[in-house]
C-alpha positions as CSV (number, residue, x, y, z in Angstrom):
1,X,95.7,204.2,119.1
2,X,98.0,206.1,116.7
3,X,99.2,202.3,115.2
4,X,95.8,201.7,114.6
5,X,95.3,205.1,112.7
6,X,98.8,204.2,110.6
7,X,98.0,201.0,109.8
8,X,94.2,202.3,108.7
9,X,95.4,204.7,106.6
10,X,98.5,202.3,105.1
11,X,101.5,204.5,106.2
12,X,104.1,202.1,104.8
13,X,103.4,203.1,101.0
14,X,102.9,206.3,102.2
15,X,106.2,206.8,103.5
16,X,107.5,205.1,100.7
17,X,106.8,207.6,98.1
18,X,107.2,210.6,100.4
19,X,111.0,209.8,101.1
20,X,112.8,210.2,97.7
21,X,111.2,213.8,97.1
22,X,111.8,214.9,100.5
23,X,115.5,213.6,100.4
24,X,115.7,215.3,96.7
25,X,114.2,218.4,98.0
26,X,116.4,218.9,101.4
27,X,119.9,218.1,99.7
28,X,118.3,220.1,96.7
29,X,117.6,223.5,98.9
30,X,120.5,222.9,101.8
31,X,122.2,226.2,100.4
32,X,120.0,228.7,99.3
33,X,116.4,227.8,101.7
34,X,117.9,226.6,104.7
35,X,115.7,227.6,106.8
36,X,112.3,227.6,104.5
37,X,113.0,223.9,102.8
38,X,116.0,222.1,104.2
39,X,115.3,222.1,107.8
40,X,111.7,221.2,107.6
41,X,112.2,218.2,105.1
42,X,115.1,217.0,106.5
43,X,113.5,216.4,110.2
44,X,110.3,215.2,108.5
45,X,112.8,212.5,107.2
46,X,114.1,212.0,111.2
47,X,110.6,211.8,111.9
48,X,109.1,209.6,109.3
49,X,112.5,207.0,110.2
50,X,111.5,206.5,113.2
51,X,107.5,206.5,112.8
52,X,108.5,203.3,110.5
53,X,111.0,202.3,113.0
54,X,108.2,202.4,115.1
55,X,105.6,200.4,113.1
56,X,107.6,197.7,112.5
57,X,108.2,197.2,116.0
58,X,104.8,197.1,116.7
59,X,103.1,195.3,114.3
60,X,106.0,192.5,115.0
61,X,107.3,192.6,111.5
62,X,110.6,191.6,111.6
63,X,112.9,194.9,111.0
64,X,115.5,194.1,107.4
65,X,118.5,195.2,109.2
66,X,121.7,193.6,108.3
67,X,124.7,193.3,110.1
68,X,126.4,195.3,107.6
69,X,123.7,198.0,108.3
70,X,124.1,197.8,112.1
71,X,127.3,198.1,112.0
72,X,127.2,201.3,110.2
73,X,124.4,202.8,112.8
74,X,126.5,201.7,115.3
75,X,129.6,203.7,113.8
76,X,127.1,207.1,114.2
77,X,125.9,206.0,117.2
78,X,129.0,205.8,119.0
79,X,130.3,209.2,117.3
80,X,127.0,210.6,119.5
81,X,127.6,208.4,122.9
82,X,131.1,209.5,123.4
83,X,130.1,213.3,123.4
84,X,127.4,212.6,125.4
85,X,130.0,210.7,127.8
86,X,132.2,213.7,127.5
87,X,129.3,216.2,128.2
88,X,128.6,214.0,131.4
89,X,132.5,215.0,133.0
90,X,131.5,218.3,133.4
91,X,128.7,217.9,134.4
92,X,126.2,218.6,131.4
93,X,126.6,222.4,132.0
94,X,124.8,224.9,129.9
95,X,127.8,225.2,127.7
96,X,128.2,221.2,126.6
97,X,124.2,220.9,126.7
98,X,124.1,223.4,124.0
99,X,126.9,222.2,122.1
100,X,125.5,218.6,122.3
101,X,122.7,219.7,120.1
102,X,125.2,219.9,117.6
103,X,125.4,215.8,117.5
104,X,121.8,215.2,117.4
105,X,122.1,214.8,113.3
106,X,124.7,212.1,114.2
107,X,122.0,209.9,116.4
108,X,119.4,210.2,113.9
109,X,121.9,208.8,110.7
110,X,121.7,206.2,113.3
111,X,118.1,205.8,112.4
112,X,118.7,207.4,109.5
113,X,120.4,203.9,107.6
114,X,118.5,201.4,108.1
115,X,115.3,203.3,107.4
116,X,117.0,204.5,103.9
117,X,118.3,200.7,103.1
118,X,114.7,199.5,103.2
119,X,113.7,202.4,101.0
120,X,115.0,200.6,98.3
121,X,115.9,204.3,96.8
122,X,116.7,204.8,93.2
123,X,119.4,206.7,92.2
124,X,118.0,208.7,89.5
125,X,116.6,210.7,92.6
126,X,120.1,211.5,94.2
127,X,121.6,212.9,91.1
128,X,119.3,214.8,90.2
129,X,119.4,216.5,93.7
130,X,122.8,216.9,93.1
131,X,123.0,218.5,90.3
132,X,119.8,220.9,92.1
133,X,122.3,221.8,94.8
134,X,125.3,222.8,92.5
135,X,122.7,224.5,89.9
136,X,120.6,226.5,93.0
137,X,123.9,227.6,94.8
138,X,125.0,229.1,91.7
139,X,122.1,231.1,91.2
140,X,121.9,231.9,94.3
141,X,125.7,233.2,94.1
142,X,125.1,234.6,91.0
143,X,122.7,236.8,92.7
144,X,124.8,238.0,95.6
145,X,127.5,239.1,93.3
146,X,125.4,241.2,90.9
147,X,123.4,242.8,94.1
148,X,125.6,243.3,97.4
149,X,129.3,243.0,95.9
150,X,129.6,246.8,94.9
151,X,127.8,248.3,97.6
152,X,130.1,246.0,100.1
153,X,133.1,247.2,98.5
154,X,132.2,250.8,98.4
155,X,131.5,250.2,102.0
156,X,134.1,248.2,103.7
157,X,137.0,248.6,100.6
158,X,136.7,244.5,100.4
159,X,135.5,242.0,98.2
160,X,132.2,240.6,98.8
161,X,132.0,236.4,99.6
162,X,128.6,234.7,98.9
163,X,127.4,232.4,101.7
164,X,123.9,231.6,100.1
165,X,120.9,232.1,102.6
166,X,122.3,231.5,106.0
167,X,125.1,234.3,104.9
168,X,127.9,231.9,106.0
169,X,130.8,231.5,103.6
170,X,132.9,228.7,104.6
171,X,129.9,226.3,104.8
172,X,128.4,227.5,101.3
173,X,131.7,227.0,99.5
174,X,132.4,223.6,101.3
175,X,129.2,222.7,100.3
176,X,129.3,224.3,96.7
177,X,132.7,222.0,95.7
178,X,131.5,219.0,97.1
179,X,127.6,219.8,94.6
180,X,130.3,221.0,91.7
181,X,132.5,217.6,91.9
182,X,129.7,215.2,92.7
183,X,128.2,216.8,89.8
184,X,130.7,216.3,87.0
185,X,131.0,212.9,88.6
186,X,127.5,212.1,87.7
187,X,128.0,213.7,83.9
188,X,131.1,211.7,83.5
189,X,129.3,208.3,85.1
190,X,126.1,209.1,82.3
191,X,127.7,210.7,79.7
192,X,126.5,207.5,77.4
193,X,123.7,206.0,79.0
194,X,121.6,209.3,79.8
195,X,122.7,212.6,78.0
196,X,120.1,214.2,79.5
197,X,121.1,213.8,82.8
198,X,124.8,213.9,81.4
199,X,124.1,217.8,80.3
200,X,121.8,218.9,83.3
201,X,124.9,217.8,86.0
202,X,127.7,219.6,83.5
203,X,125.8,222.6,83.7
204,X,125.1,222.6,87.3
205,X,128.7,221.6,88.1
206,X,129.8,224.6,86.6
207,X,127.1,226.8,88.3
208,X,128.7,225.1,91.2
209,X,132.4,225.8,90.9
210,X,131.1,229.5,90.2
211,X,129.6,229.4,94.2
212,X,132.4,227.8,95.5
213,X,134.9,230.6,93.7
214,X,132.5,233.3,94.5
215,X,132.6,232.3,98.7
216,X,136.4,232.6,98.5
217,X,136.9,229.9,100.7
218,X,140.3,228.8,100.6
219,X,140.0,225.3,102.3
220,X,136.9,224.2,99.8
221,X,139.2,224.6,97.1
222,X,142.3,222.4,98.0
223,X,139.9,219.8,97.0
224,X,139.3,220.1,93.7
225,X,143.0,218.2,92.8
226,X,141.2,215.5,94.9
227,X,138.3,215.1,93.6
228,X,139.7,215.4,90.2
229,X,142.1,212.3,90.5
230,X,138.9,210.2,91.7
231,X,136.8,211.2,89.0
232,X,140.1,210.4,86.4
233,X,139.8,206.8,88.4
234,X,136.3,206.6,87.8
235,X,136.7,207.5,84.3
236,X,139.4,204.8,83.7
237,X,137.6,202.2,85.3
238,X,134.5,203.0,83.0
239,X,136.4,203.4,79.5
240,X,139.6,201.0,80.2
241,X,140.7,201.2,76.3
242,X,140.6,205.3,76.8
243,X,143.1,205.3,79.9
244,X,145.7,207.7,77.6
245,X,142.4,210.2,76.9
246,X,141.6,210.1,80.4
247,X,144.7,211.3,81.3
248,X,145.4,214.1,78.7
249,X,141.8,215.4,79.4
250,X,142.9,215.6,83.0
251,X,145.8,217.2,82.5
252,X,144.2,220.0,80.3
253,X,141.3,220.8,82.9
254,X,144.6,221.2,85.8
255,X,146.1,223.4,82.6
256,X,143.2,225.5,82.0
257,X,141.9,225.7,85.2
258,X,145.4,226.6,86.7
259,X,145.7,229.4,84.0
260,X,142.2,231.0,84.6
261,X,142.1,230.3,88.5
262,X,145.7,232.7,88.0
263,X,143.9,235.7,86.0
264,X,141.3,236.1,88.7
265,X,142.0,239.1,91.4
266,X,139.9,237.8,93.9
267,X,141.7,234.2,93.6
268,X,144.9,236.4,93.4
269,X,143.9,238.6,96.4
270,X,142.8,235.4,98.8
271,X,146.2,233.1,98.2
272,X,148.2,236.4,98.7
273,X,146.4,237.0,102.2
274,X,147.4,233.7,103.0
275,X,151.0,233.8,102.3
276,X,151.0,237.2,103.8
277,X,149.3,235.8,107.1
278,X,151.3,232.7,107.8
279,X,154.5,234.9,107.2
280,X,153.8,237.1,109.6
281,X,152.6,234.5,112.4
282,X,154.4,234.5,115.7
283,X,152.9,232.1,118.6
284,X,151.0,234.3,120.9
285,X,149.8,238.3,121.9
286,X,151.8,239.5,118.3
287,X,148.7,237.6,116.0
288,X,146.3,240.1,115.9
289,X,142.5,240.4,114.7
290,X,141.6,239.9,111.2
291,X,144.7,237.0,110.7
292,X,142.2,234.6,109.7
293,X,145.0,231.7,109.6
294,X,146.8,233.4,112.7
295,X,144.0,232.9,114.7
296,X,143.5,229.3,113.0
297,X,147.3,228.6,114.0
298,X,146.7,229.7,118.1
299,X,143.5,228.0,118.1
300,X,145.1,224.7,117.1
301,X,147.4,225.0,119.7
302,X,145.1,226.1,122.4
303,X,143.0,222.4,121.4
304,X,146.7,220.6,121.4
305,X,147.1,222.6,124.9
306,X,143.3,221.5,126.2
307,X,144.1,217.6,124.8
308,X,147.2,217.8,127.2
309,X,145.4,218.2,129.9
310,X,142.8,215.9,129.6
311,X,144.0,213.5,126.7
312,X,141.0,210.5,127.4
313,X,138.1,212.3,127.4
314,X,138.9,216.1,126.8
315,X,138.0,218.9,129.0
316,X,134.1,218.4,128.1
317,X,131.8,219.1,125.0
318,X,131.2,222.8,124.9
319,X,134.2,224.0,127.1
320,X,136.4,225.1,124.7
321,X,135.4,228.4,124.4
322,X,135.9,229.1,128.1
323,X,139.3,227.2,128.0
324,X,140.5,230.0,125.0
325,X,139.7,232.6,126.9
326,X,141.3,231.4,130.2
327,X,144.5,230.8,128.2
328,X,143.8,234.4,126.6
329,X,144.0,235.7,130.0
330,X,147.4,233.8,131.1
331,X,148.8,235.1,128.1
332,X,149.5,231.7,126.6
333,X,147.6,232.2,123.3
334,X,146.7,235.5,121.3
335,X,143.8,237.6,122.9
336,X,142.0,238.0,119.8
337,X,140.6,234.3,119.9
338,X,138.9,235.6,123.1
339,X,138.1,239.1,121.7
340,X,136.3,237.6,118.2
341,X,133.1,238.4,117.9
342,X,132.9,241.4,120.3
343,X,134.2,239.5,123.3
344,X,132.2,236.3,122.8
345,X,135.1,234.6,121.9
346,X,136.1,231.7,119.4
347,X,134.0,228.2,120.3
348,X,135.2,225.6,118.0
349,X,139.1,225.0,117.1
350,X,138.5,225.2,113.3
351,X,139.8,221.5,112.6
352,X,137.5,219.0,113.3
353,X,140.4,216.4,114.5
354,X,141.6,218.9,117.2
355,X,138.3,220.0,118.2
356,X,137.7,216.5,119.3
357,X,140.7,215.9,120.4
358,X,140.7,218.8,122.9
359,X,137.2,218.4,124.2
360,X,136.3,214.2,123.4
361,X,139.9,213.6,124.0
362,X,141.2,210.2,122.3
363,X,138.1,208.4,122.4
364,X,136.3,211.7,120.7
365,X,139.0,211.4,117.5
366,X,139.0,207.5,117.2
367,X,134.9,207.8,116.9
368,X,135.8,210.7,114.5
369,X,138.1,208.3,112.2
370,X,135.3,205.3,112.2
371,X,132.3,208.4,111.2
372,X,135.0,208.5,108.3
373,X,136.8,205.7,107.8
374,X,134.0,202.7,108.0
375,X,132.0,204.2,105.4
376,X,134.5,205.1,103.3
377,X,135.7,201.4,102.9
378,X,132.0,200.7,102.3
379,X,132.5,203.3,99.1
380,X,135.5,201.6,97.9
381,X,134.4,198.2,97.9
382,X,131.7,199.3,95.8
383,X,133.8,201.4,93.2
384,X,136.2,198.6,93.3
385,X,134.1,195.3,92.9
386,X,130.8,196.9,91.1
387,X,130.7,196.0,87.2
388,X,127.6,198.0,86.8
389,X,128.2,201.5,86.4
390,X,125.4,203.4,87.7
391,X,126.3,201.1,91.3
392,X,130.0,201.6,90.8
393,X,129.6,205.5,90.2
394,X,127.8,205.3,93.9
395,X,130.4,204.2,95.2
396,X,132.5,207.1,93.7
397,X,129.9,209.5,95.1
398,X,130.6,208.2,98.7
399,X,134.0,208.5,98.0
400,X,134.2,212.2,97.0
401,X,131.8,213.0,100.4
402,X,133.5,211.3,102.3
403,X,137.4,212.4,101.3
404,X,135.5,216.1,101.3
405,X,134.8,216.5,104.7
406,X,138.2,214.6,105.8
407,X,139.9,217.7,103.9
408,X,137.5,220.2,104.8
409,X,138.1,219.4,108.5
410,X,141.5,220.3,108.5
411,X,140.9,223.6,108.3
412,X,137.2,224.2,110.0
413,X,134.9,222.2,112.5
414,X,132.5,221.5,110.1
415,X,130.8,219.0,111.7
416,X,129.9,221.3,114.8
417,X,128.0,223.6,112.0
418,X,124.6,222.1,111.3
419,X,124.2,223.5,108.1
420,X,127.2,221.2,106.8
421,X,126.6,218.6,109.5
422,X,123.2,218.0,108.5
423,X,124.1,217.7,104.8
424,X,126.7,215.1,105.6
425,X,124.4,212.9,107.5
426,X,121.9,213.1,104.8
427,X,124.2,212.8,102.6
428,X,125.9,209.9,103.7
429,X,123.1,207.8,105.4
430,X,121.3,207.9,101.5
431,X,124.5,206.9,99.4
432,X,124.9,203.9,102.2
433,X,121.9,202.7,102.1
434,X,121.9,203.1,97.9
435,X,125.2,201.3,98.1
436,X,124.2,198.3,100.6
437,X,121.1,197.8,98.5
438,X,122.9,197.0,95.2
439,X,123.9,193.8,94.2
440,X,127.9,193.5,94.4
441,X,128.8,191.9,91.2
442,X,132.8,191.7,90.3
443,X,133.9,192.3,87.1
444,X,135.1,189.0,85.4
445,X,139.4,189.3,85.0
446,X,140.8,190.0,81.7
């Protein structure tokens, strides 16, 4: 029997070793090998979860899941059980059984946890593949620039926008910020206790806002005051007696950056589009093609219209697309949502809250808010009561993923894309199960 061959062969340490490099190596390659690296290793992970998932039930070891951990599978699981539920009111049609697919990463973060939590994973292993993802992703942008940008411009009169190997733009630069601010999180959190490190994630979090500004995506970098005011927390938290330094070193990044962000033409060029687009925005036939935030703006009430209508459960997983292009055809929303992409039509509502809204209903947003909000108040009591720093700066970490998504959400469905789905779950499931294995300690007052 195969648990026979397992426990011959002594999977247990075997898994053990495997799962830190595979982790390192799919959050590591998530941008620039998606296909090649990322996908492979990260459902070798699924799979090896639930081959020791499997063991343990079988050699009738007792699993070390606590209610803590449970909890926090539970918040995934549900997140996956209410689509499902949703899919079921039409029927699981084609349309919501292909769309379900898109919550399969959300079912194994279920698995995902408690597997990681008895890992017992050290965190040397995460920054490191931070700072890989912000460091490769630069390249990788780097690249782009210096080979497609003038021959795209000579060819379409526009500026070229990296989106790393899959070629998408939004989900690189989402992707990028979050590498870039996680990184020069981890340089501030070691700048004393391991320079090395310290130097490597400065580097690579520059290599990283260089991707992020080279995909021009516009709701990646509404973060960045964000992430800077947690990182000024961190910081103060660390070095108490500098709180003043803190400060004035914050205030001069905001300076400079503000100043060289407002020299650039491509920045220029993007937040002049925008202005230019929501000005000219009328509800309905008048927003044409090519109004990236016009269309945004009739999508978003198309998924207010669809939540109307069917405000428990929405109109089903996967039926949006069909629902814009019937309210195309009435005239009650712009036809170019149902004309993008020759005819196929717009699927998602680009915002994550509306999306599910519109096709979960309210059930679909509360199991939203918990995928959110439960971990995050897992992150925060551990930036909060942690005296150690490398646990404390953990917490942190959890904290910038976590408040990242929540803002890039508002403007794309991110978590229907598996590219930045995927990297959340992974994401998220390891810093958990890092932070639930560390020993809470509060810092003494005074």
């Amino acid at each position: 029997m195969l648990s026979d061959l397992l426990a011959r062969i002594d999977a247990e340490p075997l898994i053990t070793r495997l799962t830190p490099p595979l982790l390192a190596l799919s959050a590591a390659t998530v941008t620039t090998a998606y296909y090649q690296i990322h996908g492979p290793t990260l459902h070798s992970l699924i799979l090896l979860s639930l081959v020791w998932l499997w063991m343990r039930s079988r050699n009738d070891r007792p699993l070390p899941i606590r209610r803590s951990t449970l909890a926090l599978s539970g918040v995934f699981l549900v997140y996956t059980l209410i689509a499902v539920l949703s899919a079921s009111r039409v029927g699981f049609n084609a349309e919501a059984l292909s769309r379900l697919e898109h919550f399969s990463y959300f079912l194994a973060g279920a698995f995902l946890i408690p597997f990681l939590v008895a890992m017992r994973l050290r965190p040397i292993w995460f920054w490191g593949a931070i700072g890989a993802t912000a460091l490769l992703s630069g390249l990788h942008a780097l690249w782009e620039m210096q080979t497609f940008a003038e021959v795209h411009r000579l060819a379409t009169g526009l500026d070229y926008r990296a989106g790393g190997s899959k070629g998408k733009q939004i989900p690189f630069g989402d992707i990028a910020t979050l590498a870039a601010t996680l990184s020069l999180l981890g340089a501030s959190i070691h700048l004393r206790s391991r320079r090395l490190l310290a130097g490597w994630l400065a580097v690579a979090a520059l290599l990283g806002l260089y991707a992020s500004l080279a995909s021009g995506t516009r709701g990646a970098w509404v973060f960045y005051p964000t992430a800077l005011v947690v990182i000024a927390i961190a910081l103060i938290q660390q070095y108490p007696t500098r709180r003043r330094a803190v400060l004035l070193g914050l205030a001069g990044i905001v300076l400079v950056g503000g100043i060289a962000l407002s020299q650039s033409p491509t920045i220029q060029a993007r937040f002049a589009t925008a202005i230019v687009q929501i000005q000219d925005y009328a509800p309905g036939a008048e927003v044409q093609a090519g109004n990236a935030l016009g269309e945004r703006f009739e999508m978003w009430r198309a998924a207010w219209m669809a939540f109307r209508s069917e405000p428990l459960l929405g109109i089903g997983v996967g039926q949006l697309n069909g629902y814009f292009k019937q309210a195309a055809e009435q005239g009650r929303i712009s036809p170019a949502i149902a004309d993008f992409n020759r005819g196929e039509g717009h699927t998602h509502a680009h915002n994550d809250y509306l999306h599910a809204l519109a096709t979960r209903g309210w059930l679909g947003l509360v199991s939203l808010l918990l995928l959110y909000l439960v971990p995050l108040a897992v992150f925060i009591r551990a930036a909060a009561i942690e005296r150690d720093p490398e646990a404390r700066g953990l917490g942190y970490a959890g904290i910038l993923v976590i408040l990242a998504y929540m803002q890039f959400s508002l403007t794309d469905s991110i978590l229907l894309a598996r590219m930045t789905a995927g990297y959340f779950v992974l994401l998220c499931a390891w810093l958990l199960a890092m932070n639930l294995t560390s020993r809470p300690t509060r810092t003494p007052p005074g």
